[in-house]
Backbone bond lengths (Angstrom), bond angles and torsions (degrees), N, CA, C in turn:
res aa  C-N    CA-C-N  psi(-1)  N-CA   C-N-CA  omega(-1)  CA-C   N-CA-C  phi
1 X - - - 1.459 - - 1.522 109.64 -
2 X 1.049 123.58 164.53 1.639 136.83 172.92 1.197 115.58 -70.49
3 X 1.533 130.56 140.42 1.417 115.39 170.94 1.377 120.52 -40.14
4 X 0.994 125.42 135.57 1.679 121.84 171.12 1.533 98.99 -121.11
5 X 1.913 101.68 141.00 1.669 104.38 -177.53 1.532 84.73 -90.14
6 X 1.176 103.43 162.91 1.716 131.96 167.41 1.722 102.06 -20.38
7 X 1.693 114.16 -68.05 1.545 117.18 -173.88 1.512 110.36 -76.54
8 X 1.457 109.92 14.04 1.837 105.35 166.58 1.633 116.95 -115.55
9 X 1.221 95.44 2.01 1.564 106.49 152.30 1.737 128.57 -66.75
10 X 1.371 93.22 157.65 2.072 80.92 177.85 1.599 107.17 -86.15
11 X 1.713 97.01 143.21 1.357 94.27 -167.46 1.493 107.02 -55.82
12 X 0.774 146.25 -16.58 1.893 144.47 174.60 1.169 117.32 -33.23
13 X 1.978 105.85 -37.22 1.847 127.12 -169.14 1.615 104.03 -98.01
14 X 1.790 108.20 -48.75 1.511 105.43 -168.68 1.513 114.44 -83.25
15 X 1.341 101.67 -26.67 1.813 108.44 171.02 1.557 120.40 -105.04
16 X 1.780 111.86 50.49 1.189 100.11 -162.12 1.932 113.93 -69.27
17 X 1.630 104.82 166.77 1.282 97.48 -160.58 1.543 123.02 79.29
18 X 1.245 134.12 -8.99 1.425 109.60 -174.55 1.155 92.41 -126.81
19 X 1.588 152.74 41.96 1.302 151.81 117.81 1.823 119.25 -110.30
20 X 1.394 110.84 59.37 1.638 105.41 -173.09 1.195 102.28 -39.68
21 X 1.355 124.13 -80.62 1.677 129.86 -162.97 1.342 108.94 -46.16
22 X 1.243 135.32 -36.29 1.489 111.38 166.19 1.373 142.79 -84.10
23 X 1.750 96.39 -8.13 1.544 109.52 178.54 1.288 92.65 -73.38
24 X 1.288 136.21 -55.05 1.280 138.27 174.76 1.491 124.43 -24.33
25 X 1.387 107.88 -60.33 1.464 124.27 162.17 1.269 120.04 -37.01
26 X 1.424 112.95 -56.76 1.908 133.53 -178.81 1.273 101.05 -49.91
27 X 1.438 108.27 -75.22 1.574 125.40 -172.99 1.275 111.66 -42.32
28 X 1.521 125.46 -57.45 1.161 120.27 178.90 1.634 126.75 -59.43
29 X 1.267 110.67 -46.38 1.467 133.62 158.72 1.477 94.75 2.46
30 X 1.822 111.32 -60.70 1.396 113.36 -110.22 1.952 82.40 -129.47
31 X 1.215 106.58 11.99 1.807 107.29 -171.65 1.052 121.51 -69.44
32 X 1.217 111.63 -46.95 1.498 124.23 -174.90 1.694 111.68 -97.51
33 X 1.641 109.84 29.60 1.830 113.49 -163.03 2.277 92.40 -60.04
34 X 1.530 96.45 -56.83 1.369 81.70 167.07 1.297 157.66 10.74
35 X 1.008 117.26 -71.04 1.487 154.82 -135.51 1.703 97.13 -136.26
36 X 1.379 124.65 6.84 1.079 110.86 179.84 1.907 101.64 -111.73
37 X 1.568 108.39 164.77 1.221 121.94 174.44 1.466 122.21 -76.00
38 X 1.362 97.97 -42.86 1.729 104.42 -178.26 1.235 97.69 -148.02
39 X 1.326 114.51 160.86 1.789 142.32 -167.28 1.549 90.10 -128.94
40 X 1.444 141.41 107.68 1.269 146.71 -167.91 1.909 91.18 -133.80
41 X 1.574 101.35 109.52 1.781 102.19 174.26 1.199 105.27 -113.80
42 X 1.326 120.11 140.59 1.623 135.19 146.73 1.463 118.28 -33.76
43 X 1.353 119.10 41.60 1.320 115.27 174.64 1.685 115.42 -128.04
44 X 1.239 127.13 -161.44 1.536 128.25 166.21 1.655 113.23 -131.00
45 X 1.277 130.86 125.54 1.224 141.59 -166.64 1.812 94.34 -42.48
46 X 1.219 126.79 -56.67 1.444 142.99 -164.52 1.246 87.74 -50.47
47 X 1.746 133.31 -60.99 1.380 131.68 -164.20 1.332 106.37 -56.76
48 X 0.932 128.62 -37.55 1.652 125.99 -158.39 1.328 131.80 -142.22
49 X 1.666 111.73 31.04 1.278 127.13 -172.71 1.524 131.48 -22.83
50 X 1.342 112.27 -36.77 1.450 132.29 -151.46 1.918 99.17 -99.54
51 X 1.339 88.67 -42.44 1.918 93.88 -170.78 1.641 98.04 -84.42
52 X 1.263 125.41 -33.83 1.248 145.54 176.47 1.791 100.50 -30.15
53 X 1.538 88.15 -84.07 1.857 112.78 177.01 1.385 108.56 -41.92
54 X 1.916 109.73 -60.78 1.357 101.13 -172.97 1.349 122.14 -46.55
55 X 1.586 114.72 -26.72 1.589 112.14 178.25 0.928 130.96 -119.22
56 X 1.938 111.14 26.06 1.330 116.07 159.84 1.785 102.73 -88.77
57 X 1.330 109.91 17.23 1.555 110.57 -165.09 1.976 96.44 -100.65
58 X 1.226 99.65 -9.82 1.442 111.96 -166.38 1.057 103.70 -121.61
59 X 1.220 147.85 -30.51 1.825 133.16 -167.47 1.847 92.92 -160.61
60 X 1.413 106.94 145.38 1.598 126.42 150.42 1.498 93.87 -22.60
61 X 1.401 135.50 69.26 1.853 109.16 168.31 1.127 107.76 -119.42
62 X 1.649 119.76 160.16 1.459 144.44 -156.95 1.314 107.60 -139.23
63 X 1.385 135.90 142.38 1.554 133.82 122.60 1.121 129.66 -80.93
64 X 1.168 116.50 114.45 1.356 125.65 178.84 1.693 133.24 -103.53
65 X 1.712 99.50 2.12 1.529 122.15 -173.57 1.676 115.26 -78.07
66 X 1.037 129.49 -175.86 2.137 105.51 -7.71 1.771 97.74 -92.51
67 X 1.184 88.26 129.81 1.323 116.85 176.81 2.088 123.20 -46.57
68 X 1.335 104.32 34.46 1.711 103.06 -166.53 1.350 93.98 -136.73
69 X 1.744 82.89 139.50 1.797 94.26 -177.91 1.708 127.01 -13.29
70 X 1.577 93.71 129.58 1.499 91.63 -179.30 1.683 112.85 -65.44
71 X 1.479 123.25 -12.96 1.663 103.67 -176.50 1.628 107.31 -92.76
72 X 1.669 111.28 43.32 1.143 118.35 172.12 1.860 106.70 -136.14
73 X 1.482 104.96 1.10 1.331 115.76 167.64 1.367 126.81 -130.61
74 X 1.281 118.16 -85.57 1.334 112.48 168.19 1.526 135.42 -91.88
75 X 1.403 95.95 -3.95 1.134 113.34 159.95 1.264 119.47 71.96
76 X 1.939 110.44 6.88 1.818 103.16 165.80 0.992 154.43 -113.56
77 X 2.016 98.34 35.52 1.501 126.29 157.20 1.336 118.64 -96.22
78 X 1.253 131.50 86.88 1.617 134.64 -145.56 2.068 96.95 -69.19
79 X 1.093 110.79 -36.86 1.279 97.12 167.64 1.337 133.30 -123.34
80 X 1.159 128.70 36.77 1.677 152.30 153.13 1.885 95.34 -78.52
81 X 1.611 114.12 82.18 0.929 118.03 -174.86 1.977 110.80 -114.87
82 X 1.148 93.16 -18.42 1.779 107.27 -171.80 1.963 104.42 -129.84
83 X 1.276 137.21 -166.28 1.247 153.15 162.25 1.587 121.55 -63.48
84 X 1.770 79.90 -62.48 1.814 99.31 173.70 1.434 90.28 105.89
85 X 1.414 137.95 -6.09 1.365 135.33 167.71 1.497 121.61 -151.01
86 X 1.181 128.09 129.24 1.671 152.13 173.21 1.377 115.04 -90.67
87 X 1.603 116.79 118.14 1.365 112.90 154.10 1.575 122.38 -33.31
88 X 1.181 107.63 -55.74 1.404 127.10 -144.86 1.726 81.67 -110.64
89 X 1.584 117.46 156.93 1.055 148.15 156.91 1.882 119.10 -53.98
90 X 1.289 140.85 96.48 1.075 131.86 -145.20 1.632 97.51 -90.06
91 X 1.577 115.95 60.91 1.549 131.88 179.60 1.676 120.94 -67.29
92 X 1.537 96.53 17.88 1.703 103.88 172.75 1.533 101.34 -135.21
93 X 1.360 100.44 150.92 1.614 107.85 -153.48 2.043 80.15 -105.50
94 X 2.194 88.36 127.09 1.507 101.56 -159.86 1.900 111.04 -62.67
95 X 1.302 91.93 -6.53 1.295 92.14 -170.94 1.586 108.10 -84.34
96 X 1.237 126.86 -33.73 1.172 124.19 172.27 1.328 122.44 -37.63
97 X 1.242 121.20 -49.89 1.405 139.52 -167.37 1.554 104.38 -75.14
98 X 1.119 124.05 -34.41 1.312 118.80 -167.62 1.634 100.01 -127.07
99 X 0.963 136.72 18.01 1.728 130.59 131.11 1.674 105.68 -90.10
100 X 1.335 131.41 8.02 1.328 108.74 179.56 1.807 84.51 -114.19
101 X 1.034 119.09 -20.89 1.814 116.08 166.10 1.450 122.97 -60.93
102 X 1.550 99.20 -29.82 1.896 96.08 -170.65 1.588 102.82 -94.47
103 X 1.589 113.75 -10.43 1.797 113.53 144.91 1.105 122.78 -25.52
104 X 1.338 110.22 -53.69 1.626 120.74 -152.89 1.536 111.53 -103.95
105 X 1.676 100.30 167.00 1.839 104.93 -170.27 1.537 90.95 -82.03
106 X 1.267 93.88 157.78 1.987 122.34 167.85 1.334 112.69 -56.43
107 X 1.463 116.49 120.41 1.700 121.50 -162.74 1.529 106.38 83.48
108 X 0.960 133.63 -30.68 1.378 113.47 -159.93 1.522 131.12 -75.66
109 X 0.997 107.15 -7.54 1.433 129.62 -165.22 1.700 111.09 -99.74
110 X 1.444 118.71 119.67 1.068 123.63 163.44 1.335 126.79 -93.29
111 X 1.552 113.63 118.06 1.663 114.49 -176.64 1.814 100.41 -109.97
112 X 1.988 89.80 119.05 0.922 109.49 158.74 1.639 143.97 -95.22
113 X 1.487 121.92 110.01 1.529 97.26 -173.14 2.056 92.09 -147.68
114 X 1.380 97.68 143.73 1.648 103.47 164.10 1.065 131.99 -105.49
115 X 1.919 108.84 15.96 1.300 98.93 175.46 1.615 117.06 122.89
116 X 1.076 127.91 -170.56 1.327 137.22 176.77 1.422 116.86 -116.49
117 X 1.422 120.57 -5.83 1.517 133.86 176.29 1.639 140.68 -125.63
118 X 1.483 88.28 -31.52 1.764 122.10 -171.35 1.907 87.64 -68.39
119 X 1.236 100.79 113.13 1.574 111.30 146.65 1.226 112.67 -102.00
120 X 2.019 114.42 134.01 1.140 117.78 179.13 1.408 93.63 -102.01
121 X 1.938 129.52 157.53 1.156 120.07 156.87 1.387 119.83 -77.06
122 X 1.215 98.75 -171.49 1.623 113.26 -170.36 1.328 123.87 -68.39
123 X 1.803 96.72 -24.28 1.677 96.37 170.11 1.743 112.28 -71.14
124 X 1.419 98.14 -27.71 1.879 109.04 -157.89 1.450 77.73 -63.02
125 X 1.197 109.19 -65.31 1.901 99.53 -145.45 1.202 121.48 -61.80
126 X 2.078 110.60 -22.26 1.524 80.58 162.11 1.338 110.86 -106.67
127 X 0.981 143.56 39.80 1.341 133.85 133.27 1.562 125.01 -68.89
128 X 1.224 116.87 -17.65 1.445 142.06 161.42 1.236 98.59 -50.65
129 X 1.343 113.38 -62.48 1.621 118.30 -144.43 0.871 105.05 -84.02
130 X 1.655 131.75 -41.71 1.512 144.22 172.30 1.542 110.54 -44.55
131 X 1.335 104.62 -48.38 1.785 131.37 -172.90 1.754 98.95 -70.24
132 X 1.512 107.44 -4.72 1.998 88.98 -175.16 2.077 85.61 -115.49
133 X 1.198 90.86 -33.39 1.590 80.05 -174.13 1.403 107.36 -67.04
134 X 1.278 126.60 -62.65 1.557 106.55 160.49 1.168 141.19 -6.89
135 X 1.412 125.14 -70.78 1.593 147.84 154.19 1.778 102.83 -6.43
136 X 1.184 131.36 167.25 1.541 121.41 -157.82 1.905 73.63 -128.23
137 X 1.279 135.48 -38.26 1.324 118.62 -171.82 1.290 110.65 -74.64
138 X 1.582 126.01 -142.42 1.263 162.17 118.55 1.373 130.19 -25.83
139 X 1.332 101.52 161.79 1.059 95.83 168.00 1.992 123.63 179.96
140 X 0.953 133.73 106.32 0.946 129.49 -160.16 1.932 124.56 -96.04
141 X 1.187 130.78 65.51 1.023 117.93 -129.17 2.151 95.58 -116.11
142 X 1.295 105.30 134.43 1.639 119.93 -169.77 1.608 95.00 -85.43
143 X 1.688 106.02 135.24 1.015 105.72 173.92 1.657 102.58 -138.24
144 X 1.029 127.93 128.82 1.451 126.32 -167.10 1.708 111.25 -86.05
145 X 1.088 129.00 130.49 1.167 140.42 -160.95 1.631 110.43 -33.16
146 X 1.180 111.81 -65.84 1.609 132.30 -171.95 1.901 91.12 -48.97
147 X 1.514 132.11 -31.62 0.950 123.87 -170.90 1.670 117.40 -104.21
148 X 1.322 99.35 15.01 1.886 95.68 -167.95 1.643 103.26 -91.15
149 X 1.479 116.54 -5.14 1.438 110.00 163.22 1.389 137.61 -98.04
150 X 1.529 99.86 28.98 1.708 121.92 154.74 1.344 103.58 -111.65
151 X 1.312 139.59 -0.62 1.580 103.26 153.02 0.920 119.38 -84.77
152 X 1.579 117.86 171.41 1.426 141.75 -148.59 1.652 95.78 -67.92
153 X 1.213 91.22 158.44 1.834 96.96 167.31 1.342 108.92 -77.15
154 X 1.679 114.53 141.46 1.078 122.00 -137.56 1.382 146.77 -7.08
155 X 1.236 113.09 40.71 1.328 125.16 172.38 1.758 114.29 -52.96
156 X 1.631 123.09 -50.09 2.196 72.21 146.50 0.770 155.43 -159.49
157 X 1.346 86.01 96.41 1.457 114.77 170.80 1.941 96.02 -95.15
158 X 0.972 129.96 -42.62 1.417 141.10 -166.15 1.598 94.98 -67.09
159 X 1.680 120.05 -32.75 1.572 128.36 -149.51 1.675 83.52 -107.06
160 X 1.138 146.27 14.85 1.727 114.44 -148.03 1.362 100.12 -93.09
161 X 1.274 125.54 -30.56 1.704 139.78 161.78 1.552 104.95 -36.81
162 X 1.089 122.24 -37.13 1.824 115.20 -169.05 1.436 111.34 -158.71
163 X 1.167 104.42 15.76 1.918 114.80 149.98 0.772 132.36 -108.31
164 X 1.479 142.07 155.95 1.225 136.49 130.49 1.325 130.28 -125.14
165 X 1.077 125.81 125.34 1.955 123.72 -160.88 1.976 106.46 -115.00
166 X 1.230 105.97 111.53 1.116 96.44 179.55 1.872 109.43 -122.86
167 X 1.038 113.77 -172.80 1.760 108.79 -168.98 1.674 96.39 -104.06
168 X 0.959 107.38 -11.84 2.034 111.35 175.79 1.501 106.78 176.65
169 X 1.769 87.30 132.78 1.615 94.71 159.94 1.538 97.39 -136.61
170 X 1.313 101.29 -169.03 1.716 124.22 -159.83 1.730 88.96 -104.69
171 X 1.549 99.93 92.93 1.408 102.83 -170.17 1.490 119.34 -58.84
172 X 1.369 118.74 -30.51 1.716 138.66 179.86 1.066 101.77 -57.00
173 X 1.239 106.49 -45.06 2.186 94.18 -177.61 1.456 105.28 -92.07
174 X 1.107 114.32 -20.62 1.831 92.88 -178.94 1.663 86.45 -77.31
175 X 1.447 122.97 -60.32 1.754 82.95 -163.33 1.478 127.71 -74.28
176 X 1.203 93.93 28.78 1.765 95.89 168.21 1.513 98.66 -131.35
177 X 1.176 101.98 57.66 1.696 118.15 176.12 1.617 91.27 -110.37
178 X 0.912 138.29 133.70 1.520 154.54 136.75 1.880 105.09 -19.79
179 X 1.069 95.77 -65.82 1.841 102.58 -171.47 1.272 111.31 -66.63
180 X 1.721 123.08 -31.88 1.290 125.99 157.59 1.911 117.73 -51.60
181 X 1.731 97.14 119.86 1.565 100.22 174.66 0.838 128.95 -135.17
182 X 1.442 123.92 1.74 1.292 154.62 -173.93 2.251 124.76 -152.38
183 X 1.318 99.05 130.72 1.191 89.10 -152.95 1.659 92.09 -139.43
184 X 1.677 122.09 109.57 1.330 145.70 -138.41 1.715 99.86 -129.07
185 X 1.830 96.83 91.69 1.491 100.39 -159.74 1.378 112.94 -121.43
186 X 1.204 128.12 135.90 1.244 116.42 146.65 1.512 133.06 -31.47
187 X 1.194 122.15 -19.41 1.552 140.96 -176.22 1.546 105.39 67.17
188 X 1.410 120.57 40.19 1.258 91.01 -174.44 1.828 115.39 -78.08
189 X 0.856 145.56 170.33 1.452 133.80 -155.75 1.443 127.78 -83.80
190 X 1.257 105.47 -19.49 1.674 121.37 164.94 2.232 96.05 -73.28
191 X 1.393 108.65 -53.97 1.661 80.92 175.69 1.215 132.95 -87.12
192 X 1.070 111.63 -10.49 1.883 120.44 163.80 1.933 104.08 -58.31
193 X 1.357 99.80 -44.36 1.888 100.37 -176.58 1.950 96.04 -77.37
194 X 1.323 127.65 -13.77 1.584 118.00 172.43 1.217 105.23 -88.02
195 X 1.733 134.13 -22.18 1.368 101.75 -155.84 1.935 87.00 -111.91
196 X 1.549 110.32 -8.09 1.375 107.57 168.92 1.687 106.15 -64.10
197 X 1.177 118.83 -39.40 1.360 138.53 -135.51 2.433 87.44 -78.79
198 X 1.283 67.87 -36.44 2.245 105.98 -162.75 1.810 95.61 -70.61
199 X 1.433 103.36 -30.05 1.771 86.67 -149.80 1.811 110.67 71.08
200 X 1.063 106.11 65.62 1.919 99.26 163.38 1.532 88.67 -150.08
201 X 1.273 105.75 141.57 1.529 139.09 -171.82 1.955 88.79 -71.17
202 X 1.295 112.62 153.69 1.700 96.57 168.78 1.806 87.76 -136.46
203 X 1.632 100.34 161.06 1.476 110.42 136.85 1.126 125.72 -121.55
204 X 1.140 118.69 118.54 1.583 154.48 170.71 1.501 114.26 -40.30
205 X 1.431 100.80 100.99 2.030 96.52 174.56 1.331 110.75 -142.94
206 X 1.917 105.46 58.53 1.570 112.68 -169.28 1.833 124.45 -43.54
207 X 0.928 87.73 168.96 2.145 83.74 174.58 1.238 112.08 -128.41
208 X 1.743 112.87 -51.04 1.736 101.68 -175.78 1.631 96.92 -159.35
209 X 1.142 97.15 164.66 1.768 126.65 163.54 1.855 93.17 61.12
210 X 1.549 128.82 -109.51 1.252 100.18 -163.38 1.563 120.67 -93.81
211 X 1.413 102.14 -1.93 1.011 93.38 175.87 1.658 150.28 -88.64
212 X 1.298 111.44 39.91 1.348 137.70 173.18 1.816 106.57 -87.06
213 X 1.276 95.29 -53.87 1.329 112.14 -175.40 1.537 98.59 -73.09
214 X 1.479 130.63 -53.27 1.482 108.73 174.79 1.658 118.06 -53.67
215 X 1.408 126.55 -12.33 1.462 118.75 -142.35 2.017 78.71 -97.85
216 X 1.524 98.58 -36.23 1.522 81.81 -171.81 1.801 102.49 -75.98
217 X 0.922 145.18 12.53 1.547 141.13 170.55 1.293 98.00 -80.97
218 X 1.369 129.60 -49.30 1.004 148.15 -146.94 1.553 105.33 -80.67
219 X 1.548 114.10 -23.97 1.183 116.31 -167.41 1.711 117.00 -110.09
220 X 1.700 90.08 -43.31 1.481 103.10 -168.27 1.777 101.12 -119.43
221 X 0.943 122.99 -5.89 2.275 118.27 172.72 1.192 91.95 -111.91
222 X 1.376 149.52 -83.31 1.658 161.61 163.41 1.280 93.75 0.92
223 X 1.820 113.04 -96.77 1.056 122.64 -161.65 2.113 118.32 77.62
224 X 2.058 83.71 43.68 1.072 78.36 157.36 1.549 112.62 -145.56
225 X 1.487 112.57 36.25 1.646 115.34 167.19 1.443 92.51 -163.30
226 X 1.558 89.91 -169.69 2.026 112.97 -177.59 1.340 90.50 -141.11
227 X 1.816 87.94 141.91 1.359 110.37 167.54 1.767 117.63 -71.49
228 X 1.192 122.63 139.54 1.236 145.66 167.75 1.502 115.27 -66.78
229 X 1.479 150.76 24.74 0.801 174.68 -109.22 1.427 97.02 -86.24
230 X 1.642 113.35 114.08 1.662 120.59 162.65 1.218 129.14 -68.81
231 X 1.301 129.29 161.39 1.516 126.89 -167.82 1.367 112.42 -96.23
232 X 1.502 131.64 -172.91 1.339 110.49 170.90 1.585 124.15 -72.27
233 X 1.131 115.27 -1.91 1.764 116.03 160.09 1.622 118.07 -87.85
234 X 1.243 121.52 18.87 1.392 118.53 -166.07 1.744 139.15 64.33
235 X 1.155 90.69 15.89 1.446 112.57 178.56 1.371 136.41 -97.86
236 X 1.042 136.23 107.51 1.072 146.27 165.31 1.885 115.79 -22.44
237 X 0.972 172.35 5.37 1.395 153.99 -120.30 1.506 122.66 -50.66
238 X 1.043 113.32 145.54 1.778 113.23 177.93 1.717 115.48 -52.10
239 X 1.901 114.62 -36.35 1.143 110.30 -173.19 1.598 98.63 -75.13
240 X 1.176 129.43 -58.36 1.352 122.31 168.06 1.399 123.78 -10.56
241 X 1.633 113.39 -53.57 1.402 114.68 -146.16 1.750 79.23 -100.60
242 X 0.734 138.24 -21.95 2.046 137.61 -167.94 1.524 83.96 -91.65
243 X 0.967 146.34 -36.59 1.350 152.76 -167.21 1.825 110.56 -67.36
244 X 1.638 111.42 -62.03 1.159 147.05 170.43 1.710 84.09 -48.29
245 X 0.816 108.93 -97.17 1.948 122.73 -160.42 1.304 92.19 -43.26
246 X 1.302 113.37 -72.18 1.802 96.75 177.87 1.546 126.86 -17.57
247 X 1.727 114.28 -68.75 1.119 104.93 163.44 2.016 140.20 -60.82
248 X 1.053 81.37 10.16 1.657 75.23 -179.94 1.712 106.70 -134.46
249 X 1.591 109.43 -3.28 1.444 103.61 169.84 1.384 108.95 -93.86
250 X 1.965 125.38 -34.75 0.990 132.23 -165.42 1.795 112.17 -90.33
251 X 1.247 102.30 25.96 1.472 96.42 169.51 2.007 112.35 39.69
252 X 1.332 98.69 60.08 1.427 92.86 149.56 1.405 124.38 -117.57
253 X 1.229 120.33 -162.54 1.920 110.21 -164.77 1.110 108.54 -57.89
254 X 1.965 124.28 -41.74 1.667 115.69 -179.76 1.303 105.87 -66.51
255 X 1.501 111.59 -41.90 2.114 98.42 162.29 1.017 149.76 -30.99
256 X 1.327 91.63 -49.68 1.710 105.34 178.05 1.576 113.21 -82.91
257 X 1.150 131.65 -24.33 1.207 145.37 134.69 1.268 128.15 -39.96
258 X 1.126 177.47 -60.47 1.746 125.91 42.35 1.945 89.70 89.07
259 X 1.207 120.16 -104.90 1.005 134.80 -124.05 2.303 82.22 -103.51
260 X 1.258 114.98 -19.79 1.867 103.98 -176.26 1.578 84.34 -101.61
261 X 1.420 145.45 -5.99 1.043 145.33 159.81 1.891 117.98 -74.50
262 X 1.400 94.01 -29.89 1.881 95.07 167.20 0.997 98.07 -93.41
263 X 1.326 152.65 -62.37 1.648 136.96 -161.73 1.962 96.01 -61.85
264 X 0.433 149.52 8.63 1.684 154.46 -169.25 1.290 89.39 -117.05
265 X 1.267 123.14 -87.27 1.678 102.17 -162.59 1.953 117.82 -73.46
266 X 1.675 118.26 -4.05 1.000 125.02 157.14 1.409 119.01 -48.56
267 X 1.329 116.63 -64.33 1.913 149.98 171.01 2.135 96.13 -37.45
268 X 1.759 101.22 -50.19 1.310 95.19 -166.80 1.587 102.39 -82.58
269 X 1.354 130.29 -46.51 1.226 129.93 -174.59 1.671 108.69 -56.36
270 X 0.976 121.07 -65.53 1.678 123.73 166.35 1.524 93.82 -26.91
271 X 1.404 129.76 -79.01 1.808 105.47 -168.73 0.970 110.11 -80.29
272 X 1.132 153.89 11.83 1.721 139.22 142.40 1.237 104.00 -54.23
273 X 1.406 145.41 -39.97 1.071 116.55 -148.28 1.755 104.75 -110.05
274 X 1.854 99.52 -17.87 1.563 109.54 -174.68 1.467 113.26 -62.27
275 X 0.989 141.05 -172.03 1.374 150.07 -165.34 1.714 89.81 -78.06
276 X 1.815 101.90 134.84 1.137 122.48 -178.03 1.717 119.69 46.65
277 X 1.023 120.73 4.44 1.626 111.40 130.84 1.353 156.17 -28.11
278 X 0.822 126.98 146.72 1.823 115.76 -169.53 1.669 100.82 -46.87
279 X 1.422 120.85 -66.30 1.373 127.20 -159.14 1.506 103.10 -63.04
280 X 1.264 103.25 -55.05 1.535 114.11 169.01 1.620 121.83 -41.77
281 X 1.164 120.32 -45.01 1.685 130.03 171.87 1.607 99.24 -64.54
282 X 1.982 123.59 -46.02 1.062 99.27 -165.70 1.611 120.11 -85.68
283 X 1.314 109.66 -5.04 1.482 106.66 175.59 1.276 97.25 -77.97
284 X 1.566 149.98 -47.14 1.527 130.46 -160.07 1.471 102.96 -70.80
285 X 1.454 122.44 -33.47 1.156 112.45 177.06 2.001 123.84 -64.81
286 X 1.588 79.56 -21.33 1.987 76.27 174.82 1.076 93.86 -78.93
287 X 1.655 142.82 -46.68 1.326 129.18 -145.46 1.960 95.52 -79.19
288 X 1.352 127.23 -60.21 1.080 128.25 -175.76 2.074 102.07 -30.73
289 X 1.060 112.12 -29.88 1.429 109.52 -169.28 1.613 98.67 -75.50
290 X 1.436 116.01 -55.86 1.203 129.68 166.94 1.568 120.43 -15.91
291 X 1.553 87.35 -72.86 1.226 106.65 174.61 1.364 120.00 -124.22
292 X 1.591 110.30 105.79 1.565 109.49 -150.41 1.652 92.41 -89.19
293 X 1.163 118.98 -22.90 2.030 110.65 -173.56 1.599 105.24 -96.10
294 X 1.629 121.46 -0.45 1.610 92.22 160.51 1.246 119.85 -113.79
């Protein structure tokens, strides 16, 4: 792995004690690793060569990622198009979201979302919000119900020209929307592996547990976004975050860099998973074990 400072650890290690119930979760996860047959991760051999080896030196382990519908990779399950399950209640009608995307020019569009868990406070979000109206594009940004009474007063109504805020969309197709070009994440690790998976540039504005440590992959091994960097109160600022998007919507040199760094690991994830690929070789080889006579 890369050096990591103290705050690019998951908060579980640098804030120990102040998430019991999930350290709990982790730890246990991982009790009985022993005693197991195979270690099978949501990743792609190409992504992670080095940590890969180190722990095929220690346990039966495989990549078998990234784990999201094949008609978003190789494309030869013609209808394995979605999960088949949502955290969240899908209480926005899918079409909305993506007839107000095919409006708009290619790149221009910023998709905002933190996730299914990440609460921002009241200062974050409108500094969020301030930080998208600024921005010279778009912007399409998910806000989950329980959280739509920290944005600003009427913010949009002020945004309705070049926003749109809805409580859920079908994140797979907006970032494989054309107009989507920028993608403003919490990092939690299922969307860092969609928008790597996608080709979309991200900016990184982690909150807790692993995603500190994904945001620096994302920024400094990846090399396909920038971190959003908090102040000494934990805050995000609006110039920061208009700053961030700037560089990765407006195509300058860290942009474009940014953006031949997502079509690169897009190009590699698509053949990991297609026929005879790394991920692809390592699932027949688990199943052949499985089932050693078919």
């Amino acid at each position: 792995m890369p050096e990591l400072k103290v705050w690019e650890l998951p908060s579980l290690v640098c804030h120990g004690g102040k998430y019991p119930a999930w350290y709990d979760v982790v730890v246990g996860q991982f009790s009985d690793i022993e005693e197991v047959d195979w270690v099978l991760v949501n990743t792609f051999y190409e992504l992670e060569k080095e940590v890969a080896d180190w722990m095929s030196k220690i346990w039966k382990f495989g990549t078998i990622g990234p784990t999201i519908p094949s008609m978003y990779l190789d494309k030869r399950l013609k209808n394995n198009k979605d999960y088949g399950l949502n955290l969240l209640n899908p209480n926005t009608n899918t079409n909305t979201c993506m007839e107000w995307l095919n409006t708009k020019p290619n790149g221009s569009v910023v998709y905002v979302s933190f996730g299914s868990l990440a609460q921002l406070g009241v200062e974050q979000m409108a500094e969020v919000a301030w930080g998208l109206k600024e921005t010279d594009g778009y912007f399409l940004w998910v806000v989950r119900e329980p959280e739509e009474s920290k944005l600003p007063n009427d913010f949009k109504a002020m945004t309705g020209e070049k926003g749109l805020i809805v409580r859920w969309c079908p994140q797979l197709e907006v970032l494989n929307h054309e107009s989507v070009g920028c993608f403003v994440s919490h990092c939690g690790y299922n969307s860092v592996l969609e928008a790597l998976s996608l080709g979309v540039p991200m900016v990184a504005m982690p909150q807790w547990a692993d995603q500190p440590t994904n945001a620096k992959y994302v920024e400094d091994v990846w090399g396909i976004g920038i971190r959003a960097l908090a102040d000494g109160k934990g805050i995000v600022r609006r110039e920061i975050i208009k700053q961030c998007i700037d560089e990765v919507i407006k195509g300058g040199e860290r942009g474009k860099e940014m953006k031949k760094y997502s079509i690169k690991w897009k190009d590699l994830a698509v053949k990991a998973a297609d026929h005879g690929g790394s991920s692809d070789n390592n699932i027949d080889e688990f199943v052949a074990k499985l089932l050693p006579n078919h």
